[in-house]
DRENPADO-54209 format. One line per 2 residues: number of its first residue (from 1); their letters; for each residue x, y, z of C-alpha. Coordinates in steps of 0.1 Angstrom, whole numbers, plus 5000, padded with zeros to 4 digits. Example, Ala and Ser with C-alpha at 12.3 -4.5 7.8 and 13.67 -1.06 7.14 Angstrom:
! residues 2
1	AS	5123:4955:5078 ~ 5137:4989:5071 .
//
This chain:
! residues 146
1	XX	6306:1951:3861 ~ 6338:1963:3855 .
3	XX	6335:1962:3820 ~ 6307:1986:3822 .
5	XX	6324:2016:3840 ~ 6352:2005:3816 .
7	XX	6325:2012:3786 ~ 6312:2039:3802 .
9	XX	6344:2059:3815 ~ 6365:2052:3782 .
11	XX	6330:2065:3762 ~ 6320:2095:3781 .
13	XX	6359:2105:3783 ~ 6360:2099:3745 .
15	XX	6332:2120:3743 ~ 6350:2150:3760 .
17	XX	6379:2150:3749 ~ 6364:2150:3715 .
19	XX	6350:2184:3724 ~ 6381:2194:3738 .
21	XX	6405:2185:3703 ~ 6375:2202:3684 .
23	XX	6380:2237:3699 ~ 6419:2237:3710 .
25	XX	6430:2245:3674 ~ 6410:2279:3677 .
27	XX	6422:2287:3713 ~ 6458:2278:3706 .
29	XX	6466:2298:3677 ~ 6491:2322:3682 .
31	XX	6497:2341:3648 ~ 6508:2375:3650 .
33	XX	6484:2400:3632 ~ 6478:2389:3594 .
35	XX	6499:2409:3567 ~ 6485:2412:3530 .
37	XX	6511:2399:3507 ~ 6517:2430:3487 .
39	XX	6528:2449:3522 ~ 6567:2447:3532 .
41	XX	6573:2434:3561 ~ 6592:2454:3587 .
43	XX	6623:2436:3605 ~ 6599:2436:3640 .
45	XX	6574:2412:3616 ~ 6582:2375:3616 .
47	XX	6580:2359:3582 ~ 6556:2335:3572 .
49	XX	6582:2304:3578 ~ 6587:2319:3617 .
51	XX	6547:2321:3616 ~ 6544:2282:3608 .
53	XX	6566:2275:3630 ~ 6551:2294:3659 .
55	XX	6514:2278:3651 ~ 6534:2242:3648 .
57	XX	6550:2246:3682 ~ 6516:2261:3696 .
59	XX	6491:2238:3682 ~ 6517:2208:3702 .
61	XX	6487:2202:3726 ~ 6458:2190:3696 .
63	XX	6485:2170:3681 ~ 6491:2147:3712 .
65	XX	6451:2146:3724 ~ 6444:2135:3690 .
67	XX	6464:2110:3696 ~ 6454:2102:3731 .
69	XX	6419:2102:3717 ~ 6427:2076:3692 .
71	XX	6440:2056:3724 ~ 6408:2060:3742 .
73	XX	6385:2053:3714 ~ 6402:2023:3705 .
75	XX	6399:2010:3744 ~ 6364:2021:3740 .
77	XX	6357:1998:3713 ~ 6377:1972:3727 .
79	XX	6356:1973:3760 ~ 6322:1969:3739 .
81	XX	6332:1944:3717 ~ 6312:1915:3728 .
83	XX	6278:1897:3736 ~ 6268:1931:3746 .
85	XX	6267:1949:3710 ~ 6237:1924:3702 .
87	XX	6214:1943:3722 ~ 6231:1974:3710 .
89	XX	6209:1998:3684 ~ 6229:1992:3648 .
91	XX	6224:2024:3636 ~ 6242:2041:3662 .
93	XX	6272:2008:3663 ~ 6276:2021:3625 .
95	XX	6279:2057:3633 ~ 6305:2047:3661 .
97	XX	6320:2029:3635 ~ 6321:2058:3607 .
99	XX	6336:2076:3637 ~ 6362:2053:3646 .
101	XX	6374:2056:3603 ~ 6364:2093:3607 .
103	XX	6394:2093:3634 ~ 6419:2076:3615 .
105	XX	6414:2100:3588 ~ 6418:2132:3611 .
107	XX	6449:2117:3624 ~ 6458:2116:3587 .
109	XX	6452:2145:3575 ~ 6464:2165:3609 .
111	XX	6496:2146:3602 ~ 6495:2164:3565 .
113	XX	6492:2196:3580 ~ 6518:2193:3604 .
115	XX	6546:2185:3577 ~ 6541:2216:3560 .
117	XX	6519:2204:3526 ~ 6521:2230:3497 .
119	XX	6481:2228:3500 ~ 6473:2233:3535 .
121	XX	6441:2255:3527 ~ 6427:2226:3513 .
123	XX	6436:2200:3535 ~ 6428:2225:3559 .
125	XX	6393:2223:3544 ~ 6393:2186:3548 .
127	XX	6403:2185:3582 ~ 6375:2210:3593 .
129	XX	6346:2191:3574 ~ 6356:2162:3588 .
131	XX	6357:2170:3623 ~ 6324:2183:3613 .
133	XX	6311:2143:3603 ~ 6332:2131:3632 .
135	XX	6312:2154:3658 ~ 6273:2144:3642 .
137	XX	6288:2104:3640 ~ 6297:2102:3675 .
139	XX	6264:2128:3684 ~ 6245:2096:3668 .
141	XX	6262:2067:3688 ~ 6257:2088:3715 .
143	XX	6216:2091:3709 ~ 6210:2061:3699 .
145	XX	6234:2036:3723 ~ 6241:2055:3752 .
//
């Protein structure tokens, strides 16, 4: 019994959170109005290093959820693994497993970002479209094994 709420609390927590991560980039960001390159910046203006370093210090909260979340998706999976995944729906145990890589990778690439990359549009890209995979793989576990 107990490993049932654990399944359940761990997986509907996971499930928030998720949710959470997803949209905290976009609520955090604190970048000062954007300036075209070809403008001068006056002395009031922060430059683009200040600017990184404001949006690293502000994003501080989605860089330690995602790795909470890693936390409580691995005690998720740690919970179901068992007897119990025999009576489980495989589609939706191979979606929670293309999530659980899915996670790994975000973690990878957020850690990319956070250093400061000379390609951060791109990696950018790849951190966006993958939260994007992340969100339908865990929508499909959900669906199909919930």
């Amino acid at each position: 019994m107990m490993r049932f709420v654990g399944v359940v609390v761990t997986g509907w927590l996971a499930l928030l959170g998720i949710g959470v991560e997803a949209s905290l980039p976009y609520l955090l960001r604190k970048i000062p109005g954007k300036v075209s390159r070809n403008t001068t910046l006056p002395p009031s203006v922060p430059s683009s290093h200040e600017r990184s370093l404001d949006l690293q210090s502000g994003m501080r909260p989605h860089y330690w959820l995602g790795y909470a979340l890693l936390a409580l998706v691995l005690a998720h999976t740690s919970f179901v693994m068992g007897p119990a995944m025999g009576h489980s729906d495989s589609l939706g145990i191979w979606a929670a497993t293309v999530a659980l890589c899915l996670v790994f990778l975000q973690i990878g690439l957020g850690l990319i970002l956070k250093s400061g990359a000379a390609n951060q549009r791109q990696v950018r890209w790849w951190h966006f479209w993958t939260m994007m995979c992340l969100i339908g793989s865990v929508l499909t576990h959900v669906l199909r094994n919930s």
